[in-house]
N, C-alpha and C positions, 0 to 999 in steps of 0.2 A: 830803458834801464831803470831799475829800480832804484828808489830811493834810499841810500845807503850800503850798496852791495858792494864798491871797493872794501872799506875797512871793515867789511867783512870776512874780506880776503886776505887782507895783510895784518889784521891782529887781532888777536882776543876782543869778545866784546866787553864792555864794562858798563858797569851801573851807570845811568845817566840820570841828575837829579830832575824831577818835575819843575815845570815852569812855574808850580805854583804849591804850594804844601799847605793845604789848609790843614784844620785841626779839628778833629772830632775827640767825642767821647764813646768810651766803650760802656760796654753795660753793667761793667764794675765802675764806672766813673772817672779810670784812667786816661789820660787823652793819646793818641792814635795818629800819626803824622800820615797824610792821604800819597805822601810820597812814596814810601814801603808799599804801597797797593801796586806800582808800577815798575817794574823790569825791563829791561834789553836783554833778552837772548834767554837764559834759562828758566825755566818754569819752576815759580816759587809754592809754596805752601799758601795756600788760600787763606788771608787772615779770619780771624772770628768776627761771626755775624754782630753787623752793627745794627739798631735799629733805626725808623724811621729812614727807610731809604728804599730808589728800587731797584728791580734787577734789567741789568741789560744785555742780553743774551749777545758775544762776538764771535764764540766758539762753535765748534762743532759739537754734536750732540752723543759725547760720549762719556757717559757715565757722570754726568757732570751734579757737580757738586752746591752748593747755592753759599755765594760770596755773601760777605757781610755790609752791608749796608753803609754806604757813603752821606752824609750828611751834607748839601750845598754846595756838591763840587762836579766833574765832571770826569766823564772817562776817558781819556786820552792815549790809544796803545798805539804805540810804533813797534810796534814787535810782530814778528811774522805768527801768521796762524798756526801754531801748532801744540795743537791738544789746551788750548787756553781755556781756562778755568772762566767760567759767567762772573762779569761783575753784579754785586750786590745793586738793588736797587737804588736810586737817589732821591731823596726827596726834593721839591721846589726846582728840580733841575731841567736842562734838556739832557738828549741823550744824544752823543755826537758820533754814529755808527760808522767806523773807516775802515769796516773789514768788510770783507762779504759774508755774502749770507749763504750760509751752507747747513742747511738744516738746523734752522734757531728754532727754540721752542720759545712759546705764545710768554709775552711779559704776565705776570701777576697781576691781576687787578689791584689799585691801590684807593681805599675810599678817600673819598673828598677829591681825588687826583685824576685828570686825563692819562688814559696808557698809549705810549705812542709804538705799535707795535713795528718792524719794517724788517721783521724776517715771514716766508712765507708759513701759512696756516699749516700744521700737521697735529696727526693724532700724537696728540704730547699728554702728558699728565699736566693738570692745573694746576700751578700753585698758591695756595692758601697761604696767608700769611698766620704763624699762630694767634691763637687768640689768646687773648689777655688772662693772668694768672685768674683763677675763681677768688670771689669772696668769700669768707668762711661763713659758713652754713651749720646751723648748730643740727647737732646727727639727729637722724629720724633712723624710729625703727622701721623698718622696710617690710613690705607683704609678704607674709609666707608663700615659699615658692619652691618649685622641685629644685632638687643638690645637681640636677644634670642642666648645664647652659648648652639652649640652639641657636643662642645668638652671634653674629659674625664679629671677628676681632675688632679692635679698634685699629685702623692705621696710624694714629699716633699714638707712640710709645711715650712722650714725655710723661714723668709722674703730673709736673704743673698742668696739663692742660687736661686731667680727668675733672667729667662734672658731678654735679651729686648724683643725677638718677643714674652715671655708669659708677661711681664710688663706692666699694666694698659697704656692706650695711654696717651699723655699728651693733653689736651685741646687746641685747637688754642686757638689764643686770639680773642677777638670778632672784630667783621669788624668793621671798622670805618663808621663813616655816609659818603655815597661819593656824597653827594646831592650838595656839592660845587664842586667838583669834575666834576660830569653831566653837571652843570653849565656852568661851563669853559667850556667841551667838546662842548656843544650846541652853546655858543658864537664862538668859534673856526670856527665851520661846517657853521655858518652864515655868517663868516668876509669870507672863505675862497668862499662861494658859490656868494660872493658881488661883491670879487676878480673878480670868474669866468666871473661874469656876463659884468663886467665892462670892462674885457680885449674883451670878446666876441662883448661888442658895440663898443671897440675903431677897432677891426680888421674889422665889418661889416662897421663903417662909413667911416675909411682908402680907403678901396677896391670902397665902391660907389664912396668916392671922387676921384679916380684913374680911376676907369671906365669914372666916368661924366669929368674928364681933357684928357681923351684920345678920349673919344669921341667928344668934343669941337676939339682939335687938329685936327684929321681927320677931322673936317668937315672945319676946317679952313683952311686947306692945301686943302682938295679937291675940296670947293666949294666955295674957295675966290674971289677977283674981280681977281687975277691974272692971274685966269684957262681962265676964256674967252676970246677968240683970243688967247691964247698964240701961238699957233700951225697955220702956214697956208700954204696949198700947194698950189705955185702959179707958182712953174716951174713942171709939169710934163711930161716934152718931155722926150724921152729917143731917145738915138743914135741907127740908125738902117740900115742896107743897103734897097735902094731903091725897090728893089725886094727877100727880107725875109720874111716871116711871124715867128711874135716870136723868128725872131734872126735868123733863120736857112734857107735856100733857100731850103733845103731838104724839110722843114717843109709843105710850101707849096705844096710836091706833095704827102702828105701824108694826108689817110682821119683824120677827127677831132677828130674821135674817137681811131686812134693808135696813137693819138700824146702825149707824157706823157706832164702833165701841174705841174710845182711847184705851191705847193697851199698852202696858211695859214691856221692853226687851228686855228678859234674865233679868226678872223682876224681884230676886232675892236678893241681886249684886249689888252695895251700897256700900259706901264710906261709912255710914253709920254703922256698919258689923263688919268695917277691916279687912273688904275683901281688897286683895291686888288688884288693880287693874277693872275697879269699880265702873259700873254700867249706870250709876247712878248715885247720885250726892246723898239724898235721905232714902228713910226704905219705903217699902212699898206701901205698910198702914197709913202713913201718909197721904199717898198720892189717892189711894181709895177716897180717904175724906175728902179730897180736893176735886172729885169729880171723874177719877180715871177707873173704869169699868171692866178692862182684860188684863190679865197677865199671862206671863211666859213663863214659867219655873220651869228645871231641868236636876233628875233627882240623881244622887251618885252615891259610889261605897266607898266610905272611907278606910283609912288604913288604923289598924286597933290601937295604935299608941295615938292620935290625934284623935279617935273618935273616942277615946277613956277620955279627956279632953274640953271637948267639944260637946259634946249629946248627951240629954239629960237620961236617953233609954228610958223614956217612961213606961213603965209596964201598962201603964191604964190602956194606954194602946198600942201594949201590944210589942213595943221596940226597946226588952228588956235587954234582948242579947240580937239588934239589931247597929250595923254600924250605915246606915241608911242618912241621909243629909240631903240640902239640899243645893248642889255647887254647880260651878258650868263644869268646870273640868277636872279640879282636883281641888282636895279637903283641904289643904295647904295654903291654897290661895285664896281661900274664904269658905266657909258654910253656913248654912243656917239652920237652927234646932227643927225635925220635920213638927215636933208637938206646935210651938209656938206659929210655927206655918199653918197648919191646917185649923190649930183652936182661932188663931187670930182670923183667918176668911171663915169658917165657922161664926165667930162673936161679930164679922160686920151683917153677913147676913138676917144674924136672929135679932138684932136693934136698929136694920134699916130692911125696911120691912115692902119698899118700895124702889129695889133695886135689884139690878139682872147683874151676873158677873160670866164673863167667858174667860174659862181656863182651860190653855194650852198646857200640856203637861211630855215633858221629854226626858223620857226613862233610860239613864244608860246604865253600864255594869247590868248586876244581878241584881238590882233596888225595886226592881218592878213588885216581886212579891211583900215586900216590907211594907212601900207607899199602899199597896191594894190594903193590907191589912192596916195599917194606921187611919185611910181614910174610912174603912167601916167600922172600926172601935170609934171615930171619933162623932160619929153621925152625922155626917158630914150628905151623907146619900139621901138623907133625908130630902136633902135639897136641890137636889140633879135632877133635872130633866130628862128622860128618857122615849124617844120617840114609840108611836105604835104601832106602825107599819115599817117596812121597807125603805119604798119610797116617804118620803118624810115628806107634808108638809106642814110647813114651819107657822105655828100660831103664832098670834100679834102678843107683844109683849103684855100688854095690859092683863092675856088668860091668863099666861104664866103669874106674874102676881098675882094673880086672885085664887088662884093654884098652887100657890108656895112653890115651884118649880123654878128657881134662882140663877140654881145653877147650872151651868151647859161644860161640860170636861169633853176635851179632846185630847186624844195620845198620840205618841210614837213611841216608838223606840224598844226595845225590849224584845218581848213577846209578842208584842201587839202586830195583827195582822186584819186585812180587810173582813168588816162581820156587818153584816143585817142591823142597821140600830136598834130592834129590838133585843135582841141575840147577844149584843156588846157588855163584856162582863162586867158588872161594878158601873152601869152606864157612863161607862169613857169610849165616846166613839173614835174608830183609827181617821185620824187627819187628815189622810190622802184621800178618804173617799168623799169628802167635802170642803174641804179648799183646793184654790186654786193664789199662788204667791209669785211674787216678784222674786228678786234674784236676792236669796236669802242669806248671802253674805252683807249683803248694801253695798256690796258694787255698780249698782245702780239704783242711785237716787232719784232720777228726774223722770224716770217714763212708770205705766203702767201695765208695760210689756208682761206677759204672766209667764209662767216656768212650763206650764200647759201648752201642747199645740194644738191644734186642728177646734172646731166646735164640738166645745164640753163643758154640760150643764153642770155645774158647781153650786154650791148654796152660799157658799161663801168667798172673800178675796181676801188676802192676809196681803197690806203694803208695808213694806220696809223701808221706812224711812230713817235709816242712820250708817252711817259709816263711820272706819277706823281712821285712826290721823297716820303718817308712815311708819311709827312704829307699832302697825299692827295695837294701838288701843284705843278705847271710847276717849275722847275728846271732847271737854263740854261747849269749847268754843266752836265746832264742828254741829254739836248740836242744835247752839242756840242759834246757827244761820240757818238750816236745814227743818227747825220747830217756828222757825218764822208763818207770817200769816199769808205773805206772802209767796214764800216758798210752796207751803202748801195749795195755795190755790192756782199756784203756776202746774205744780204735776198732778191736780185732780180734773185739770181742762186738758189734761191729754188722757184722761180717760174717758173722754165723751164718744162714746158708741163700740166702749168696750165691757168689761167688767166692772161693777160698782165697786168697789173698796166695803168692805165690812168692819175690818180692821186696822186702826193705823197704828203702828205700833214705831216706839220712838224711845233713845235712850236719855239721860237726865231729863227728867219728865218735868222741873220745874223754867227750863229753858225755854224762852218762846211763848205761841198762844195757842199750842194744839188743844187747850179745851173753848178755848171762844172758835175755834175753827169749827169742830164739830160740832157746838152747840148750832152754831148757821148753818151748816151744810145739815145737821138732821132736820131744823125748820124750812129749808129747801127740799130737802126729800118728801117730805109729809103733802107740802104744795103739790108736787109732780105727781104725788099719789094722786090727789085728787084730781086732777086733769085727764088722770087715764097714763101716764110714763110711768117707766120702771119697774112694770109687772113681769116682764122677762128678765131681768136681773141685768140689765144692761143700763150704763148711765147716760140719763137723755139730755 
């Protein structure tokens, strides 16, 4: 018989108070007598969830509801099973199970706490205890995203328990109008493009004004009244013994063509007559008195406002309405009067009377017909050498003097083409058909490699000795290493067993000891002559 079934029978039942009534609090703070939790006989309204407690499944598993949480007490039913509501969880407690087990579902997990479960295992739903309200979160705007959700509901409804990443986004604020904004920016981009423009006129008008004061300057320095006459050679003797030619007695009995000649590159280009990019410190009447025997001049046509200028037009010869000069490349960068040219080698010739001169002569433009005419007004021919045959061979310097035959002209350029040396008109014979030169920029300084291939008898060898510094211009510190006595005899001993050298030809001619070089080398030549070397033009 069951525990309590008479007075079951013979009366109503009645509320029986707990053996024990603790006291909780509710989640408004009110307190909660644990006795109201417990009944005899009719089934009560399930009080509201308490926290901190747990559940202990006595019932059956019908639709059941989840009690509120008992705080430190215990669950004690005397009441028949039927249809009983789950008590709420307990915390710190045991659980004293007097009912059967008639399909209990699985206790809650409770952290920090053992779950003692002692109904069997079924596919029950789990329960989660809620989790704790969120901390406010200051709203973020959220990623743009499509207006259609395919994400699955949430199963909890409570508003407290959404989190931020499931939390409605919060709205930006709306954009302000930025049409003042644009405004400014556009005024901005126009001061600053006014700026650009303005700075870009003050540097273009700066730089013309500096161009047009530099170019006024150079033209005032080069072509002032002070340039005319500045310069004039009116002593060109030079000291010589009575029977020398070129200084050397040897020299004399050596032919014209083993005789080495120091010779100027662009032997009109001097600082003394304001040329740019000068070839040379003083001019060339100079370097004659000092011992130097060839030159290089190059003739050209000026343009009529510089050559009104420049050019005395001397009618005597000829260059009344000639704009004829004589420059490397343009009249701007220098010229020289052709009168003063040709009367000045004219007047060394007729007062040293015991000297040979070889000139290269390089005709560009249209100047070729001018220079022909200036040098036969100025009789200058008088004194040119002109071979008698064909084949040429070359008298010893000494006939020449005793011949007045001085002068030896060679050309290019122009008109000029291969001719017969007796046939060569105005006896300027063409260049190429008697030398042979090195590499006639002076990109090679040190060999005597020749511009010629194969074996070919030449009468002559033109060496180059000078080069530009990286800005493409003559260089006199470049000189004076390269006019060394040294330097020279380092690249005349790589010409042993090739071409003699005839000409050395070098720029600032006061640089260096290119005339004590070939005063020894032609006293070494004159030697080898007599031993029997150097009769085939080759250095022994």
């Amino acid at each position: 018989m069951k525990f309590g079934s008479k007075k079951k029978q013979q009366e109503p039942e009645k509320e029986k108070p707990s053996f024990f009534t603790p006291k909780s609090s509710d989640q408004d703070g009110t307190e909660v007598e644990a006795s109201t939790l417990f009944t005899w006989g009719k089934k009560k309204e399930p009080p509201a969830p308490v926290t901190k407690g747990r559940s202990f499944p006595w019932s059956k598993k019908e639709e059941e509801v989840p009690a509120a949480p008992v705080t430190k007490g215990r669950s004690l039913p005397w009441r028949e099973k039927e249809e009983e509501a789950p008590v709420a969880p307990v915390t710190k407690g045991r659980s004293l199970p007097w009912s059967k087990k008639e399909e209990e579902a699985p206790v809650a997990p409770v952290a920090k706490e053992r779950s003692f479960p002692w109904s069997k295992k079924q596919d029950a739903a789990t329960v989660v205890a809620p989790p704790p309200p969120p901390e406010p979160v200051a709203p973020v705007t959220p990623p743009r995203s499509s207006k259609f959700s395919f994400g699955k509901k949430s199963t909890n409804t409570s508003p407290s328990s959404k989190s931020v990443a499931t939390a409605p986004p919060t709205p930006s604020p709306p954009r302000k109008n930025s049409s003042k904004r644009t405004e400014y920016d556009e005024s901005m981009v126009i001061e600053k493009t006014r700026r650009k423009c303005c700075s870009c006129k003050c540097v273009i008008g700066s730089s013309c004004l500096l161009i047009l004061l530099a170019i006024g300057g150079v033209l005032a320095w080069r072509y002032g009244p002070w340039f005319q006459g500045s310069l004039s050679s009116t002593n060109l003797q030079v000291e010589s013994c009575p029977d020398c030619c070129n200084g050397l007695r040897s020299n004399c009995k050596l032919p014209v063509n083993k005789v080495l000649f120091p010779t100027l590159h662009n032997a009109h280009s001097s600082k003394d007559h304001k040329f740019i990019g000068a070839s040379h410190e003083t001019q060339f009447e100079d370097a004659l008195v000092e011992g130097y025997r060839g030159l290089q001049l190059s003739t050209c046509t000026c343009e009529n406002v510089l050559s009104n200028a420049l050019l005395e037009r001397d009618p005597a010869l000829g260059l009344e309405n000639s704009n004829m000069g004589f420059c490397h490349s343009a009249c701007g960068t220098g010229v020289r009067d052709p009168k003063a040219v040709i009367e000045n080698i004219k007047t060394f010739l007729d007062v040293n009377r015991r000297e040979v001169l070889i000139v290269e002569i390089d005709m560009t433009d249209d100047s070729e017909d001018d220079f022909r005419t200036a040098l036969r007004a100025s009789g200058l021919l008088d004194h040119v050498y002109i071979p008698d045959s064909k084949y040429v061979d070359w008298p010893k310097m000494g006939k020449l003097v005793d011949k007045n035959k001085r002068l030896i002209l060679f050309g290019r350029g122009g008109s000029l083409r291969s001719c017969d040396a007796p046939d060569c008109r105005d006896g300027i014979l063409y260049f190429y058909d008697f030398f042979a030169q090195t590499e006639p920029d002076g990109s090679d300084a040190t060999s005597c490699d020749s511009t010629l291939n194969g074996d070919v008898n030449v009468d002559y060898f033109l060496v180059n000795q000078f080069q530009k510094n990286q800005a493409k211009m003559p260089s006199p510190t470049i000189a004076n290493d390269l006019n060394s006595y040294n330097e020279l005899s380092a690249r005349f001993e790589d010409c042993q067993g090739k071409l003699e050298p005839n000409l050395l030809s070098v720029e600032f001619w006061q640089q260096g000891d290119v005339l004590e070089f070939v005063q020894k080398d032609n006293e070494n030549r004159y030697e080898l002559m007599k031993m029997g070397f150097g009769k085939r033009g080759l250095r022994g």
